[in-house]
N, C-alpha and C positions, 0 to 999 in steps of 0.2 A: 925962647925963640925956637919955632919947630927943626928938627934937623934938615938938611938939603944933602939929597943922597943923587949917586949916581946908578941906575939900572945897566944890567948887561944889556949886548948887541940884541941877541937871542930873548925875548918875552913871554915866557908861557900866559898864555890867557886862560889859562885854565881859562828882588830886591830881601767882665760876664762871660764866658767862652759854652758854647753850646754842647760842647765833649762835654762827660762828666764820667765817662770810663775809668778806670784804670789807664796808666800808657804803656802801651806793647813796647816790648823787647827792641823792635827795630825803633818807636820814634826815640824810647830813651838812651837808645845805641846814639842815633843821628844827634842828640842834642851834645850828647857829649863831646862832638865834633867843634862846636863852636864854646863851649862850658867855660872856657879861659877867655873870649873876649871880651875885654873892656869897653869897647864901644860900637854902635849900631846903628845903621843909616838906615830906615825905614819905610818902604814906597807903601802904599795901600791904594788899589783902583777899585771903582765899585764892583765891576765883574771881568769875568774874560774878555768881554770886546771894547773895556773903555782905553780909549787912549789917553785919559788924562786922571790924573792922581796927585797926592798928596805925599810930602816927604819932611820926614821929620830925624832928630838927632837925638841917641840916648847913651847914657852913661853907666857903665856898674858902677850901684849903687848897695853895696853888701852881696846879697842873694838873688837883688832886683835891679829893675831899670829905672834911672830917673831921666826925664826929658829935659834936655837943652836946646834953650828957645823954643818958637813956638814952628810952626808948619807952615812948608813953602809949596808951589805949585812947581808941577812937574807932567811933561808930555813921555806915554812912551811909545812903542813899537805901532806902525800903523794900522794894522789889524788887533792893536789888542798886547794880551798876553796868554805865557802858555808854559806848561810845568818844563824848568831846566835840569838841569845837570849838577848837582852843589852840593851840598855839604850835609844836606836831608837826605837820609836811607834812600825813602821811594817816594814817589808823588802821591795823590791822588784820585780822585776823577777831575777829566778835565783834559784839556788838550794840551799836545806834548809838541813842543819849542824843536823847529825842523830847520836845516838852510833854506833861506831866503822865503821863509814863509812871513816876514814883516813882526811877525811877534818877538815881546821883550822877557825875557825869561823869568820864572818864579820862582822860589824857593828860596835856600840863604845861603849865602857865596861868599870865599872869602875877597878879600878887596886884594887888590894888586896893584900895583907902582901907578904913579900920575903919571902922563905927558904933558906936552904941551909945544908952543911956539917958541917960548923964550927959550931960553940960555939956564934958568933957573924958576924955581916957583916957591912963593912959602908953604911950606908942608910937610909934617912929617912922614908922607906917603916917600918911598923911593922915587925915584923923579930921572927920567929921560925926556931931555927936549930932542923934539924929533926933527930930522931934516930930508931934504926933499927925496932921498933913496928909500924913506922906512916907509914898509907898509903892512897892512897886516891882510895874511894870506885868508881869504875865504874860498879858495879851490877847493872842494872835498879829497882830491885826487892828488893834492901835492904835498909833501912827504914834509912840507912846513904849514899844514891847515892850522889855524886858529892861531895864530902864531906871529910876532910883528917882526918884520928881517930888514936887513941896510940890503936892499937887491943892488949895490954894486959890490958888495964883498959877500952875498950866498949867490950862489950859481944852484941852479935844479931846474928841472920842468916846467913846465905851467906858472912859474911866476908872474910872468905878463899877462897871464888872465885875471891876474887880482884888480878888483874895482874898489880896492881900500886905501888911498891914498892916506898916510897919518897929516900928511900938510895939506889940507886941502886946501889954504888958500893958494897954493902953489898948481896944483894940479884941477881944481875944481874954483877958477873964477874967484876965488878970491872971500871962500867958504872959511868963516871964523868957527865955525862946529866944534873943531877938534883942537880950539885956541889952549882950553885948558880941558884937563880931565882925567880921568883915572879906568882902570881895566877892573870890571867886574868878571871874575874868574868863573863865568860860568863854561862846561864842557874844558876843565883840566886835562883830559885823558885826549884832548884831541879825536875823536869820535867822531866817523864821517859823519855828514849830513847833519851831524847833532845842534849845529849854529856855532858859531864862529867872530870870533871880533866885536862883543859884547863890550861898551863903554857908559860910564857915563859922563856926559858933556854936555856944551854950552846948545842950548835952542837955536836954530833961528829967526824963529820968532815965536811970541807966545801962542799956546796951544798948535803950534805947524809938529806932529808927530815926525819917528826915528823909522829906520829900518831894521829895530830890533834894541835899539840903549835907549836909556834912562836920560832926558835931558832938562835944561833947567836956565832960569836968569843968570848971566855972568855976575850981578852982584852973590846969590846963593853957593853958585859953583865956589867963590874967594872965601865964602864965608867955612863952606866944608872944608875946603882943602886944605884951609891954616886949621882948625879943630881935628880931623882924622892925622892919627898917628900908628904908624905901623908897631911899634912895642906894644902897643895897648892891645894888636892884634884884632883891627876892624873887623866887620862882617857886616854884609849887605842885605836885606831881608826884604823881599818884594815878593807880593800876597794880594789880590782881590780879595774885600773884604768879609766875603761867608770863609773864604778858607783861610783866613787870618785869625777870625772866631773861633774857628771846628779846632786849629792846632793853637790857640794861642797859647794854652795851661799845658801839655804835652811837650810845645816846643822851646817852654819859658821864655816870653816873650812879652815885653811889656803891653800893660791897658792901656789904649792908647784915651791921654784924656781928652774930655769936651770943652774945656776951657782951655782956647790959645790964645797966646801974646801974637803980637799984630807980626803980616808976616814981612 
């Protein structure tokens, strides 16, 4: 049974290879950032502007990845995607993931606590069910950016400017989005303007795009959130497919194969 953990008040929020170089110093630095996790949640979009992709689950398996089950669909950011802020040295070419530019960030992040509505969730993620004060700060300017607070026990600035309700069915009509879901760490350092409030959670409907996360069928979201387990020490790796390619053998990353089980 997965464990059922409690999150603090305070959240830092921090997805054939055509290389055949050698890997520089910094990508074999950045890999060794991730080298210890055992499991890997993996988005692949066709390029920069699609909003829609593919997501699969992988295991260490020795040295290597093996796939668990086969590959689900997934909407992201509505412009697209665009290089973030993670656990990769540097990006790059390619466009770089800003506030409120609608894109869903690239590179490979580590995973961070699940939310949700309930009370509890199966999952080995840390788990905060959120209630109607929590929200997560997208101000550039307030000294809690990127960041999910109970705004009736933090006092500061500009928190009422936040348009991040974590209940949105409470605040936002009765918005199931954020019913269940988990914090993709991307922009750790809290870095103005760098983007902010990075999740991934439930659709509202198929192929309707995010303003920046990763989302997905509620039956897929139950299927992740009982499988990811924070001892195993997740990691999230979301890549358009040429530069999934160019770094796959660099950033040891599984082939992803062409034979899937149904999704």
């Amino acid at each position: 049974m997965p464990i059922r953990r409690t999150a603090a008040l305070l959240l830092p929020l921090l997805l054939a290879t055509a290389c055949v170089h050698s890997p520089s110093n910094d990508a074999t630095n950045a890999t060794r950032n991730w080298a210890d996790a055992g499991q890997m949640v993996l988005v692949t979009t066709v390029d920069w502007d699609s909003t829609n992709g593919e997501l699969r689950r992988y295991e260490r398996d020795g040295s290597g990845w093996k796939q668990i089950g086969g590959a689900s669909d997934i909407v992201v950011g509505r412009t697209g995607t665009a290089w973030g802020i993670g656990l990769n040295a540097k990006h790059g070419e390619g466009p770089v993931k800003r506030e409120g530019d609608g894109k869903a960030p690239a590179g490979v992040f580590s995973i961070g606590p699940a939310f949700g509505y309930a009370d509890s969730a199966r999952t080995g993620l840390d788990y905060k069910a959120m209630g109607g004060n929590d929200w997560c700060i997208d101000v550039p300017d307030s000294v809690y950016y990127n960041q999910i607070i109970d705004r009736s026990l933090v006092k500061a600035p500009l928190l009422d400017q936040s348009s991040e309700p974590m209940r949105r069915d409470i605040h936002a009509n009765g918005d199931q989005r954020y019913r269940e879901g988990f914090v993709i760490e991307h922009n750790a350092a809290n870095t103005r303007n760098a983007g902010s409030c990075i999740f991934a959670h439930l659709w509202s409907a198929p192929g309707t795009t995010t303003a920046g996360c990763t989302a997905m069928a509620p039956a897929n979201m139950e299927v992740l959130l009982a499988w990811l387990d924070a001892k195993r020490k997740p990691v999230f790796v979301q890549l358009p497919q040429a530069q999934y390619m160019q770094l796959r053998t660099e950033w040891n990353l599984p082939l992803v194969s062409t034979k899937e089980s149904a999704r």
